[in-house]
MIGU-92771 format. One line per 2 residues: number of its first residue (from 1); for each residue x, y, z of C-alpha. Coordinates in steps of 0.25 Angstrom, whole numbers, plus 5000, padded with zeros to 4 digits. Each point is the difference from the previous one (the first is absolute). Example, Ala and Ser with C-alpha at 12.3 -4.5 7.8 and 13.67 -1.06 7.14 Angstrom:
BEGIN
1	5049,4982,5031; 5006,5014,4998
***
This chain:
BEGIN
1	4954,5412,5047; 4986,4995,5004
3	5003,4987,5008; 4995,4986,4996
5	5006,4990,5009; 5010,4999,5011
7	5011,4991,4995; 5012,4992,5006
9	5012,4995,4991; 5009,4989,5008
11	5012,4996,4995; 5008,4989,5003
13	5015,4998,4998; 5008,4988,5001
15	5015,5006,5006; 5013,4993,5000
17	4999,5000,5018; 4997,4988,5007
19	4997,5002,5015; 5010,4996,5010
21	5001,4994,5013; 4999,5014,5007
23	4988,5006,4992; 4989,5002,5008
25	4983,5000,4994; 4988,5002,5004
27	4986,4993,4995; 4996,5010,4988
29	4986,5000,5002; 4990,4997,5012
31	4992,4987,4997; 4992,4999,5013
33	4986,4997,4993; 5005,4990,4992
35	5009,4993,5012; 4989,5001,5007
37	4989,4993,4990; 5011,4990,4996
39	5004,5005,4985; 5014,5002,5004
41	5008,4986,5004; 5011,5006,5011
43	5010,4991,4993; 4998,5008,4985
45	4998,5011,5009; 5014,4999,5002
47	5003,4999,4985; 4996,5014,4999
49	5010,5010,4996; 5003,5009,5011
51	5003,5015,5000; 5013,5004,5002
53	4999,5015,4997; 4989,5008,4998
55	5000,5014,4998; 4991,5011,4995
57	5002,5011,4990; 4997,5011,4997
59	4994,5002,4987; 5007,5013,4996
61	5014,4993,5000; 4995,4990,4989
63	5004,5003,4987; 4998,4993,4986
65	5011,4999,4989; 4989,4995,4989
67	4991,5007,4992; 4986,5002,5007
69	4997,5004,5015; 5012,5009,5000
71	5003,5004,4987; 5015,4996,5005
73	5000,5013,5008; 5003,5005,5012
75	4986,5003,5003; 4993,4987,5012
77	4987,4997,4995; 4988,5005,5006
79	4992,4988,4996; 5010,4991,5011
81	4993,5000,5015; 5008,4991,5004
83	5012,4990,5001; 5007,4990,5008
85	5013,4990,4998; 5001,4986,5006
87	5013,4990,5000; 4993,4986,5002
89	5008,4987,5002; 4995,4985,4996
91	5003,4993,5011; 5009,4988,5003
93	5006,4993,4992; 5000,5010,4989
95	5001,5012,5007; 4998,5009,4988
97	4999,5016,5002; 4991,5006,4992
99	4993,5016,4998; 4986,5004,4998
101	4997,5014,4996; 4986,5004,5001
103	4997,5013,4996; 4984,5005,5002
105	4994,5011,4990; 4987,5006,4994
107	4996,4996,4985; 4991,5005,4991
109	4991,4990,4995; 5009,4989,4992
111	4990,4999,4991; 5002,5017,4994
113	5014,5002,5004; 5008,4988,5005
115	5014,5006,4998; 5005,5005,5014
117	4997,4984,5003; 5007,4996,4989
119	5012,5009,5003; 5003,4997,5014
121	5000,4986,4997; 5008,5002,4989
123	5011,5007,5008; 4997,4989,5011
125	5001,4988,4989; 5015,5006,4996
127	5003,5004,5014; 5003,5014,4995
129	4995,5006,5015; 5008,5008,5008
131	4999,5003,5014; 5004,5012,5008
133	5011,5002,4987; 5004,4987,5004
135	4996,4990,4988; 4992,4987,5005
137	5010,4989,4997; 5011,5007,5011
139	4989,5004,5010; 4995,4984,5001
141	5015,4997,5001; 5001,5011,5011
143	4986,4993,5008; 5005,4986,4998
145	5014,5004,5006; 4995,5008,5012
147	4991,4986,5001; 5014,4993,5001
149	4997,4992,4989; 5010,4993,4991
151	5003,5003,4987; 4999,4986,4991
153	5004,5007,4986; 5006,4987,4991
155	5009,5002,4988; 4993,5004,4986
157	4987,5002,5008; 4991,5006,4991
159	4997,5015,5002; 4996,5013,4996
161	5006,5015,5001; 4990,5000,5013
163	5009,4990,5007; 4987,4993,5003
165	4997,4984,4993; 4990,4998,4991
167	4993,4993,5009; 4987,5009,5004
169	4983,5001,4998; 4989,5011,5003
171	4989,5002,5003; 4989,5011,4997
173	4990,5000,5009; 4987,5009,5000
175	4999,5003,5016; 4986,5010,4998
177	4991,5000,4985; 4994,5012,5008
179	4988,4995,4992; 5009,5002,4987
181	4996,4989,4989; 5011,4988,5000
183	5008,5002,4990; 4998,4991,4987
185	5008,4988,4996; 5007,5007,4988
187	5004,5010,5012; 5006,4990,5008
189	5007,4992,4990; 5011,5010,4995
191	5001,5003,5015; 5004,4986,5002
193	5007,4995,4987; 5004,5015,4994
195	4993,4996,4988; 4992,5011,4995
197	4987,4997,4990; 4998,4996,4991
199	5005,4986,5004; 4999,4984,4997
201	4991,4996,5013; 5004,4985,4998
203	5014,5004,5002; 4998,5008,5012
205	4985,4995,5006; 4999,5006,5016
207	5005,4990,5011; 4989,5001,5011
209	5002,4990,5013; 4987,4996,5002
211	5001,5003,5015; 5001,5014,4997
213	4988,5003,4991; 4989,4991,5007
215	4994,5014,5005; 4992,5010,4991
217	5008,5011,5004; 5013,4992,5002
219	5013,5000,4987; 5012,4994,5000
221	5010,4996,4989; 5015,4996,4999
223	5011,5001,4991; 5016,4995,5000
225	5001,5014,5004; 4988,5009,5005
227	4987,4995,5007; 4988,5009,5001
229	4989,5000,5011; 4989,5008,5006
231	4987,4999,5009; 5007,4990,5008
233	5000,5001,5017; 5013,5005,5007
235	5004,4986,5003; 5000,4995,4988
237	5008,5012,4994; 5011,4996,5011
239	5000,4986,4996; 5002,5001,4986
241	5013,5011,5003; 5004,4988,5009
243	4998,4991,4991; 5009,5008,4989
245	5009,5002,5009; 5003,4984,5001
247	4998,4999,4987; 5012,5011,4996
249	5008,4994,5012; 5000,4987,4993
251	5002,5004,4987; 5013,5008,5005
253	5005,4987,5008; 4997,4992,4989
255	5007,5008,4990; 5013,5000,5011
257	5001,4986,5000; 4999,4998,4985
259	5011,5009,4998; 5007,4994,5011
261	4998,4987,4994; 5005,5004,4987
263	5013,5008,5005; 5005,4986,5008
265	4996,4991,4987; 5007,5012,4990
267	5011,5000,5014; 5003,4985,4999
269	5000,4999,4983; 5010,5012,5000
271	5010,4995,5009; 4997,4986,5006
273	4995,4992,4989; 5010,4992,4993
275	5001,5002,4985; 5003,4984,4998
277	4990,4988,5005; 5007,4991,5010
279	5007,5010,5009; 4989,5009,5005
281	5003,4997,5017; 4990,4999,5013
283	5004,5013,5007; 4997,5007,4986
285	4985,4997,5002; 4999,5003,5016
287	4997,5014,4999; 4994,4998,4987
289	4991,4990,5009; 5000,5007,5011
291	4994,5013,4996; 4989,4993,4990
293	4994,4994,5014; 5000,5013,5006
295	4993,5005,4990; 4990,4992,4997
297	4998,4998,5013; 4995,5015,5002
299	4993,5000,4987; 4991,4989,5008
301	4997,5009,5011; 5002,5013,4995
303	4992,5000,4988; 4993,4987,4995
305	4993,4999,5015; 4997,5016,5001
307	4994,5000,4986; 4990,4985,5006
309	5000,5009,5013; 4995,5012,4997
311	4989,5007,5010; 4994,4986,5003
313	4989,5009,5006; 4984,4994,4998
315	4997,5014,4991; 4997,4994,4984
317	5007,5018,4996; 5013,4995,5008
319	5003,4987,4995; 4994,5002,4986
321	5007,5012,4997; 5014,4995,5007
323	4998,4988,4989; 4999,5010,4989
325	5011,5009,5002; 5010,4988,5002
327	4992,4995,4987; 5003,5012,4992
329	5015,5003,5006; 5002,4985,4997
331	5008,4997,5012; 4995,4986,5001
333	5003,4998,4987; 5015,5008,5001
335	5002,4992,5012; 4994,4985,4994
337	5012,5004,4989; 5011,5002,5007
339	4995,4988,5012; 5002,4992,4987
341	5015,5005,4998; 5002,4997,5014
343	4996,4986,4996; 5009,4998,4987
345	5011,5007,5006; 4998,4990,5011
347	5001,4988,4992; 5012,5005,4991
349	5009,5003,5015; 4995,4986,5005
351	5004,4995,4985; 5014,5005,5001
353	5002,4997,5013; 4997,4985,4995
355	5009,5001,4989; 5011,5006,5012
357	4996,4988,5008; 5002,4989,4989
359	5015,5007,4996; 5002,5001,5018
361	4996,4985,4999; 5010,4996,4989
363	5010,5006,5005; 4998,4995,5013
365	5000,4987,4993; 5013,5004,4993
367	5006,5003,5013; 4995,4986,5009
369	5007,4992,4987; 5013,5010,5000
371	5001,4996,5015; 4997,4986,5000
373	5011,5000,4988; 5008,5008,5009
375	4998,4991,5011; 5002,4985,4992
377	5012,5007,4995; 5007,5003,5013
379	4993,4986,5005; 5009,4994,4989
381	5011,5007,5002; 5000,4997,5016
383	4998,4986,4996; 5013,4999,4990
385	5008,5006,5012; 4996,4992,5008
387	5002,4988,4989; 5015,5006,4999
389	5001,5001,5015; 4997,4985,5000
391	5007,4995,4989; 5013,5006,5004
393	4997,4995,5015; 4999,4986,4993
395	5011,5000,4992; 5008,5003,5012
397	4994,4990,5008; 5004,4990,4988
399	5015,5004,5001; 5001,5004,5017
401	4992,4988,5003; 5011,4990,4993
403	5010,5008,5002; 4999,5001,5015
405	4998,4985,5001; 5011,4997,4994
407	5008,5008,5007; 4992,4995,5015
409	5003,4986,4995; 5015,5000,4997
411	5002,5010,5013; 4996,4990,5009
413	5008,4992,5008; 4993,4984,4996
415	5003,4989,4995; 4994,4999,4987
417	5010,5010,4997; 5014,4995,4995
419	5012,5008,5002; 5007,4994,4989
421	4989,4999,4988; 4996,5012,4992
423	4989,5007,5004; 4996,5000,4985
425	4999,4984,4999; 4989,4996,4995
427	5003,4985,5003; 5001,5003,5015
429	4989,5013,5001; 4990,4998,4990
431	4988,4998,5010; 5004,5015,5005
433	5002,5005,4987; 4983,4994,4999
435	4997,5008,5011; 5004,5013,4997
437	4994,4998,4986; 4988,4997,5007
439	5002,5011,5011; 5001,5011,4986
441	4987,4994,4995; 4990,5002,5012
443	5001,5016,4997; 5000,4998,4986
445	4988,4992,5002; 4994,5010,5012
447	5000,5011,4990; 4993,4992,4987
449	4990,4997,5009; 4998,5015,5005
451	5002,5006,4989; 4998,4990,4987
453	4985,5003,4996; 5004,5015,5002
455	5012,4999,4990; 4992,4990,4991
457	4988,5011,4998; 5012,5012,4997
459	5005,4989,4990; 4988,4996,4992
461	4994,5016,4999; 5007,5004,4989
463	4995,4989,4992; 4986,5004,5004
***
């Protein structure tokens, strides 16, 4: 096979790991030029996804399942001169793990014989790659586990056979033209959408990021799944795997915490949700609540500011292609969507929990009046003891009171009492017969002073 260009396909997969507290990284690449001439802010430096495993393969161990570069044989590839596997981590606060298979090889010229391009990135695409016998989803899991990362996989995540999310992009990059022509547009576009011609061009017209085809020589153009470059400077080329590397990072995250989100709101329906309005109760909604902020909370940070962030670098290629590829994958958009959710799903928990508050208050209400009922009742009562108490203390006031002075009166030894007259004869002990009366009214007339308005009021209520 004469030799056209030298190529490089990089793949990058979302995974299910996320890192933990104990993985260690390393910067991926070394951006001392641009330090150095001020392209590269040292805070968005530290935004970068670091490498937490990097390893080199040998190209006899790779083998392709699909139809193309291997025939789905037994048999490495010749064309293959090389091959490398990193585990990358977003860092903090979404901590995503993510793989990136590059794999290096001499094409024909694309524009003769684009086939072996088309068939390693077919097998790439559908992650039908095996490595060492091992297949590529299980050798990523064995990479991220030996990185002590965490494995974050949410119920009803959405999968394939591979084990590996749909969450992924490549890119096919032309390292060398060795003074090959560049291949045509009606080359690169079923490269990049799959669609052989004929074709409708207004339904698949070439997305070209402005900063990446500003040179004569230089071509770059992006899809939702495969981006396309050549004749640009090493430094650019690392930028842009960075850059997709974010990129699939946070498409991964992203599609964690909409899951997440849905399984707690599909949670909370099943087996929180009252069936009936008016019952629904406050600690209900706290997890509900709880777990919504959480998550909106990291959509913030872990994917709405990484897809404003980006590089941040003073380089048009960076930035314009970083704006392009989160155009096409639609991240914003995605993210804007479910942001929104967030927003309504806010308003309808701070709605119930108004409606919980209303019924907390009326029943509160209900309560204070059942107490202060309570209360006036047991004041009452108290009072009509009280009212007995005195009544019977007065009546036997009216009978001692007499009684006893009658009885002090004709005991004593005086001369207004008369041995030989009847103690009962009016004639002779009227006047004392006056005083005792009058000795019995004073309580009768204590207790209707004390306690007449009170007995006139229990008199006249059930006229009310």
């Amino acid at each position: 096979m004469e030799t056209g260009y030298a190529m490089q396909i990089a793949s990058v997969y979302g995974t299910h790991w996320r890192r933990s507290t104990s993985s260690t990284g390393r910067p991926a690449f070394d951006f001392d030029l641009w330090r150095r001439s001020g392209r590269l802010d040292p805070f968005v430096e530290a935004q970068l996804p670091l490498v937490l495993v990097h390893r080199r393969l040998d190209p006899a161990q790779l083998r392709f399942a699909g139809p193309g570069p291997g025939d789905g044989s037994d048999q490495p590839n010749p064309a293959i001169t090389g091959a490398e596997i990193f585990i990358f981590a977003l860092p903090f606060p979404a901590d995503q793990v993510v793989a990136a298979l590059r794999i290096d090889f001499d094409s024909p010229d694309l524009n003769l014989d684009a086939s072996l391009t088309k068939g390693i990135l077919s097998c790439c695409t559908e992650a039908e790659v095996s490595i060492g016998g091992q297949d590529l989803a299980s050798y990523i899991d064995g990479l991220a586990r030996s990185a002590k990362a965490e494995k974050k996989a949410l119920p009803g995540l959405r999968g394939r056979r591979t084990g590996l999310p749909l969450e992924r992009h490549h890119l096919v990059l032309i390292r060398e033209l060795n003074d090959t022509r560049p291949p045509d547009d009606d080359v690169i576009m079923p490269i990049l959408y799959g669609i052989e011609p004929p074709y409708r061009p207004e339904f698949v017209a070439l997305r070209r990021p402005e900063g990446l085809n500003r040179e004569e020589d230089a071509f770059g153009a992006v899809s939702g799944t495969v981006s396309f470059l050549y004749g640009h400077e090493d430094d650019v080329e690392k930028s842009v795997f960075l850059t997709t590397v974010q990129a699939v990072g946070t498409a991964s995250r992203f599609q964690q915490i909409w899951q997440d989100a849905y399984h707690q709101v599909q949670e909370f329906q099943t087996s929180k949700q009252a069936k009936e309005t008016g019952v629904q109760l406050r600690r209900d909604l706290e997890t509900l609540a709880d777990h919504m902020g959480n998550l909106e909370l990291d959509l913030a940070f872990s994917v709405e500011t990484a897809a404003d962030l980006g590089l941040q670098t003073s380089t048009l290629s960076i930035d314009s292609f970083h704006h392009d590829l989160y155009e096409v994958m639609q991240i914003r958009t995605r993210a804007h969507t479910v942001s929104e959710m967030f927003v309504r799903l806010g308003g309808s928990i701070r709605s119930e929990l108004t409606a919980i508050e209303s019924r907390e208050r009326q029943q509160e209400e209900q309560l204070r009046e059942e107490l202060e009922a309570r209360r006036r009742l047991e004041r009452e009562q108290e009072e009509s003891r009280r009212l007995h108490g005195a009544l019977a203390l007065g009546v036997l006031s009216c009978v001692a009171a007499p009684l006893g002075f009658f009885v002090g009166f004709f005991g004593m030894n005086a001369s207004q009492v008369h041995q030989n007259t009847s103690m009962w004869d009016w004639h002779v002990y009227h006047w004392v017969y006056l005083i005792a009366v009058l000795i019995a009214l004073i309580p009768a007339a204590a207790f209707g002073a004390l306690h007449g308005p009170t007995l006139w009021r229990r008199w006249r209520r059930p006229a009310v």
